[in-house]
C-alpha positions in Angstrom: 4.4 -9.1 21.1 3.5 -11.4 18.2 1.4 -9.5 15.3 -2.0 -11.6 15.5 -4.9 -10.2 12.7 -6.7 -13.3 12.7 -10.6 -12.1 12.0 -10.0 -8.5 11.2 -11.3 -6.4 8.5 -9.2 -4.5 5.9 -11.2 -1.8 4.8 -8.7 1.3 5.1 -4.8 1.2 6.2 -5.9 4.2 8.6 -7.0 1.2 10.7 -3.6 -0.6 10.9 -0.6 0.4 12.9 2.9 0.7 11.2 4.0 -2.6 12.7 0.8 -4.1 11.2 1.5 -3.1 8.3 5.0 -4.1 8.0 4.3 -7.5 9.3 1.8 -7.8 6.0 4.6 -6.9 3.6 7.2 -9.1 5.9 4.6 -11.9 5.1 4.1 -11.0 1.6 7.9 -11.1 1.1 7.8 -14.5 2.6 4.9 -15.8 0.6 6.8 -14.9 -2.7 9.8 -16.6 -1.6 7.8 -19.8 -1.3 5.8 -19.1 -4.3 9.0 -18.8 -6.5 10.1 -22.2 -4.8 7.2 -24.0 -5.5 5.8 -24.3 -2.6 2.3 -24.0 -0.7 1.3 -24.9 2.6 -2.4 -24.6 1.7 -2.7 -23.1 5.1 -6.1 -22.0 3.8 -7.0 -25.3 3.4 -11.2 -25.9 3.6 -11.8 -22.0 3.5 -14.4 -20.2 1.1 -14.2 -16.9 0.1 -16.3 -14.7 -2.0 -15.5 -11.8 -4.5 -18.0 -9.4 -5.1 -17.5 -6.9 -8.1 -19.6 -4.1 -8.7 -16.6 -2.9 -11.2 -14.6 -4.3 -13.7 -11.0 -5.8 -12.9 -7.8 -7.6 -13.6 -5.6 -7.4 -10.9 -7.7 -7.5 -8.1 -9.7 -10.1 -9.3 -6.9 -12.6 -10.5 -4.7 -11.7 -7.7 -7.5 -12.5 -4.9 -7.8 -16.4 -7.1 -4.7 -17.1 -7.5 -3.7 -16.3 -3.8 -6.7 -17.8 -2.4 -5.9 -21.1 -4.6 -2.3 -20.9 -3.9 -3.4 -21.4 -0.4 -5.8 -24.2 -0.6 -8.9 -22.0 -0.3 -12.2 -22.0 -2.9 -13.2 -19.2 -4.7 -16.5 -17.5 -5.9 -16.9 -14.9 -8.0 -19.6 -13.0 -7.9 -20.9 -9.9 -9.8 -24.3 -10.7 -10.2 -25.4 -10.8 -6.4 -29.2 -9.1 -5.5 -26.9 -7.1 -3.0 -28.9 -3.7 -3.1 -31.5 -4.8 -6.0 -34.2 -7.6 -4.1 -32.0 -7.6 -1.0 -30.3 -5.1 1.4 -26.9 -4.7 1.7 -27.5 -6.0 5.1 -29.4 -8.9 4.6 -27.1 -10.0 1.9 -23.7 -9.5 4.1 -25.9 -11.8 7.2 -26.5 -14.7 4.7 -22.5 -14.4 2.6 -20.7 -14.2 5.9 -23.1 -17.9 6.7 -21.6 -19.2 3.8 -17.9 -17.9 3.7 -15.0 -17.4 5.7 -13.8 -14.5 3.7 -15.3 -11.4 1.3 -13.3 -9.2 -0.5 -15.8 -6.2 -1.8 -14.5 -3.6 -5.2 -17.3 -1.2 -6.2 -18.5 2.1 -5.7 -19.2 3.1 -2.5 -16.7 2.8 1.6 -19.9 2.7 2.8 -21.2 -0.8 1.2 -17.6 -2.5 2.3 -18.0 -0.7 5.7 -21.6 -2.5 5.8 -20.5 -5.4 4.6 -18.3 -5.7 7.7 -20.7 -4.6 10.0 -23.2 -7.0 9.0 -21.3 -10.4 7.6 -19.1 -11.5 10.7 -16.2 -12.3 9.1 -13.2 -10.8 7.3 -13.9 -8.6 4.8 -11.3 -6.5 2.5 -11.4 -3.5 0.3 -10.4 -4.4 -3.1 -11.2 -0.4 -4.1 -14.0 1.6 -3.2 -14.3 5.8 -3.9 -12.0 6.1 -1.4 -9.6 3.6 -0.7 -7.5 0.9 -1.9 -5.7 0.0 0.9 -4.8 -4.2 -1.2 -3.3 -1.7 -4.1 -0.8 0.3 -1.5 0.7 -2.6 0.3 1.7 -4.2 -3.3 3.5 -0.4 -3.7 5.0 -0.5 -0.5 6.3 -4.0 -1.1 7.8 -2.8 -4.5 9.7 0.0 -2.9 11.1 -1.9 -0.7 12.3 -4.1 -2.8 14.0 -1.4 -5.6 14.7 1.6 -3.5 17.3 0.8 -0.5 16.9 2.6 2.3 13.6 2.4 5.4 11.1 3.1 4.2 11.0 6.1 6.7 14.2 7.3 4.6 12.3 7.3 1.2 10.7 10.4 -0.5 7.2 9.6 -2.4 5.7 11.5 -5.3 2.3 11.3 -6.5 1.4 13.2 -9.7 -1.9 13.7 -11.2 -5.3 13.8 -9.5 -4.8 13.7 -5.4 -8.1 13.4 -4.2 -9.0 9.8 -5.8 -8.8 6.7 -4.2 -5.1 6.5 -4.9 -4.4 9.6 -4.0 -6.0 9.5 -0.3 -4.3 5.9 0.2 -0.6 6.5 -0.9 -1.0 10.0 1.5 -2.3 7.2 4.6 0.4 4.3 3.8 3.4 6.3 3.6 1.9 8.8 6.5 1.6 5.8 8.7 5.0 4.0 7.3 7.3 7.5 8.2 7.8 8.0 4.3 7.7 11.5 3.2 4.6 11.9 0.8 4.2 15.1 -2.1 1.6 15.7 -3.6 2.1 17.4 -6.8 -1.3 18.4 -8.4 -3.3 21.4 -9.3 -4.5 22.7 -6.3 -8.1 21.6 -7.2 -6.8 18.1 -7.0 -5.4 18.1 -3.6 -6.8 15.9 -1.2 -9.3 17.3 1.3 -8.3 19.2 4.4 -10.0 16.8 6.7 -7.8 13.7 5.8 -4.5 16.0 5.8 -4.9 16.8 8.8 -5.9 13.4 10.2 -2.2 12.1 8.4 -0.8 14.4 9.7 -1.2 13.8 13.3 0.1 10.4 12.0 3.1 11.7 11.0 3.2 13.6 14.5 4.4 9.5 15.6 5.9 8.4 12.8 7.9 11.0 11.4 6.3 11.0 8.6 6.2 14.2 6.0 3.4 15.6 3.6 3.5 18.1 1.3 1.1 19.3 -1.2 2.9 21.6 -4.0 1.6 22.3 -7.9 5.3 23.1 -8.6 7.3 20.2 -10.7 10.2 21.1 -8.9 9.4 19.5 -5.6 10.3 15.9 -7.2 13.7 16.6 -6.5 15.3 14.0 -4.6 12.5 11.8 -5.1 13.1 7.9 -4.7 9.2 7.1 -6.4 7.8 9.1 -8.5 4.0 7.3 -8.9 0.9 8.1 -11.3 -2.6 7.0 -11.8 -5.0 7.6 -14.4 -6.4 11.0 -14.8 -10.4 10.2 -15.0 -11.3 7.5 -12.8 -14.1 5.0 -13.4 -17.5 6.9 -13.6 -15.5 10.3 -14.3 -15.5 10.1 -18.0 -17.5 12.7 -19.0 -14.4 14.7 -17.5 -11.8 13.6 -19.9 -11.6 17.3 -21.7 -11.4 19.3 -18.0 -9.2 16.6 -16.7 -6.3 16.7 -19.4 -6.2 20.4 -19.3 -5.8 20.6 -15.6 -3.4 17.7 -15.4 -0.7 17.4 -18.5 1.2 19.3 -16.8 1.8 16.7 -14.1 2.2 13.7 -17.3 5.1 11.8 -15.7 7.6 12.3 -18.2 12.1 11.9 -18.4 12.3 15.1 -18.0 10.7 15.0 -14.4 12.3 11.9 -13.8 15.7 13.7 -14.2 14.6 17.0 -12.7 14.6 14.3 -9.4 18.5 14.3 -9.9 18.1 10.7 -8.5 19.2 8.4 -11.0 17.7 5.3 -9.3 14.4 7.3 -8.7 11.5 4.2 -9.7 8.3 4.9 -11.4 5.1 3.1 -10.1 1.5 2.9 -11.6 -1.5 0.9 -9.9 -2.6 0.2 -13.7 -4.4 0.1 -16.4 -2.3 3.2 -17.7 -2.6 5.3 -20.9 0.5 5.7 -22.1 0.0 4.9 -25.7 -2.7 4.0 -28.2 -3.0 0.4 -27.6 -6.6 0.4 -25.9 -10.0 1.5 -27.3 -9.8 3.7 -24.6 -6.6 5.2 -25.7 -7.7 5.1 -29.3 -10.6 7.2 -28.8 -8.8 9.6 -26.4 -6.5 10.4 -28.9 -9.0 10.4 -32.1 -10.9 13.1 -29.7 -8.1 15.1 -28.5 -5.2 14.5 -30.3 -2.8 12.8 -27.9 -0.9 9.3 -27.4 -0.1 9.2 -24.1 -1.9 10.9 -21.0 -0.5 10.0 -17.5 2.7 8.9 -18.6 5.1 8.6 -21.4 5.8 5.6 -23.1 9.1 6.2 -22.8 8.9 6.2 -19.3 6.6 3.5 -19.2 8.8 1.4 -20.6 12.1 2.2 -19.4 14.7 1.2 -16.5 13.0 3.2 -14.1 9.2 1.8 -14.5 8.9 -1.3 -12.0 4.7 -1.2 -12.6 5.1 -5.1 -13.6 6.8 -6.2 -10.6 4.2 -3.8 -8.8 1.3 -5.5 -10.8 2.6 -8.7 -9.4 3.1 -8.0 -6.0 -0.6 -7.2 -5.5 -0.8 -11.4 -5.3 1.7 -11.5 -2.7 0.6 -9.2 -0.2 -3.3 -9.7 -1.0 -2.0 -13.7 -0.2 -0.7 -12.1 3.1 -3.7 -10.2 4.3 -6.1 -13.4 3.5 -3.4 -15.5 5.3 -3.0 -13.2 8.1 -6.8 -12.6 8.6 -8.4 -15.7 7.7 -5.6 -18.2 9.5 -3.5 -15.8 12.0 
């Protein structure tokens, strides 16, 4: 049967089948084809959407314009709102959903994008929340499959770092529900929480899918992605000492990427990343503790191996497809 999303809500990917999702990333793939050939069908032609931002952004923000523009639809941005301040979460999602077509959500708390959906009547997508960020994860798996060739139920997935964030609990979800086989590699404090394990894992129970949590640097062998994120994430800064203790060993550096003994093994990163002393941020980490690069090395950063641009970009393209795809069918 025809893949139809028309009107639904993308809040987590636990809510989406594998043949959901690839239909997003087959639509993705054919929005960028377009895009590259100049052209727009504007099939989102007389919609409104709305952006709210309770945090700061680049990607999410510019990606959700320019593919809402790209497509013939207006776009508000909005960080400002009385949402929660003079008016209720609920009130505020009754009178938005009046006005717009679309609302993409990126702040603090599931449950304000879960209310948002409850309350506003139309589509509403998670552009990160504490613990999801289900726009970030189809960008990744429409990278892999464009640099690593084989299914995507052929491919092995590292995550290094803190597994328990946002990132963390959404890689484990996409490539649980995709077949992939997902590691974890983090201090065992970091690993996600037993509750969603064991909910991917019954996942992987139909798809095939793999997961495995491991604090040994060893387990990237035969790895295909090896993927990072920052080690303090927004509102955790006051962890920056614990945090780089726990976690340098699991810096993404060439030596891991060789210990994979894949010589075509990619490195992803949902960015911003600290991997040199370019940012205030960076400046002051290393002022304070004495180091240039957290997550990953620049040498990694930069080299054959690191597809985080093409990544970067792709969060357009498949953020495109889900608007497409909800908004228009």
């Amino acid at each position: 049967m025809p893949t139809n999303l028309r009107g639904r809500n993308l809040l987590t990917l636990k809510d989406f089948t594998p043949e959901e999702i690839m239909y997003l990333l087959e639509l993705a793939k054919e929005l960028k084809t377009k895009k590259r050939l100049g052209i727009h069908n504007e099939v989102l032609k007389g919609k409104n959407v709305v952006l709210l931002f309770e945090k700061t952004s680049t990607r999410t923000r510019c990606a959700f314009e320019v593919a809402a523009l790209d497509e013939g639809a207006h776009v508000t941005f909005l960080s400002n709102s009385q949402m929660g301040k003079k008016e209720s979460l609920e009130d505020t999602a009754k009178v938005l959903g009046r006005f717009y077509d679309g609302i993409e959500f990126r702040g603090y708390k599931q449950e304000t994008v879960e209310l948002l959906a409850k309350h506003s009547g139309v589509p509403v997508w998670n552009g990160l929340t504490d613990l999801y960020h289900p726009t970030q994860i189809l960008a990744d798996l429409m990278t892999v499959r464009e640099y690593v060739h084989k299914p995507l139920n052929k491919v092995k997935f590292v995550y290094c770092g803190d597994a328990r964030n946002n990132m963390g609990n959404s890689l484990m979800i996409g490539c649980a529900k995709m077949g992939m086989e997902f590691v974890a590699l983090a201090p065992k404090a970091l690993w996600p929480s037993d509750e969603l394990v064991s909910e991917m894992n019954l996942v992987c129970a139909e798809t095939g899918g793999k997961i495995t949590l491991s604090e040994s640097i060893d387990d990237v062998k035969g790895a295909d992605v090896i993927y990072t994120d920052v080690w303090v994430s927004m509102g955790e800064e006051a962890q920056f000492e614990e945090r780089i203790k726990l976690l340098t060993p699991y810096r993404v550096t060439m030596d891991m990427l060789k210990k994979t003994e894949n010589p075509d093994v990619i490195f992803l990163h949902c960015l911003p990343s600290f991997h040199d002393t370019e940012t205030a941020v960076g400046m002051e980490i290393y002022n304070k503790y004495g180091i240039t690069e957290m997550e990953v090395t620049d040498e990694v950063f930069r080299s054959k191996h690191s597809k985080v641009f093409d990544e970067a970009e792709n969060r357009m393209h498949t953020i495109k497809a889900v608007m497409v795809a909800t908004l228009n069918g």
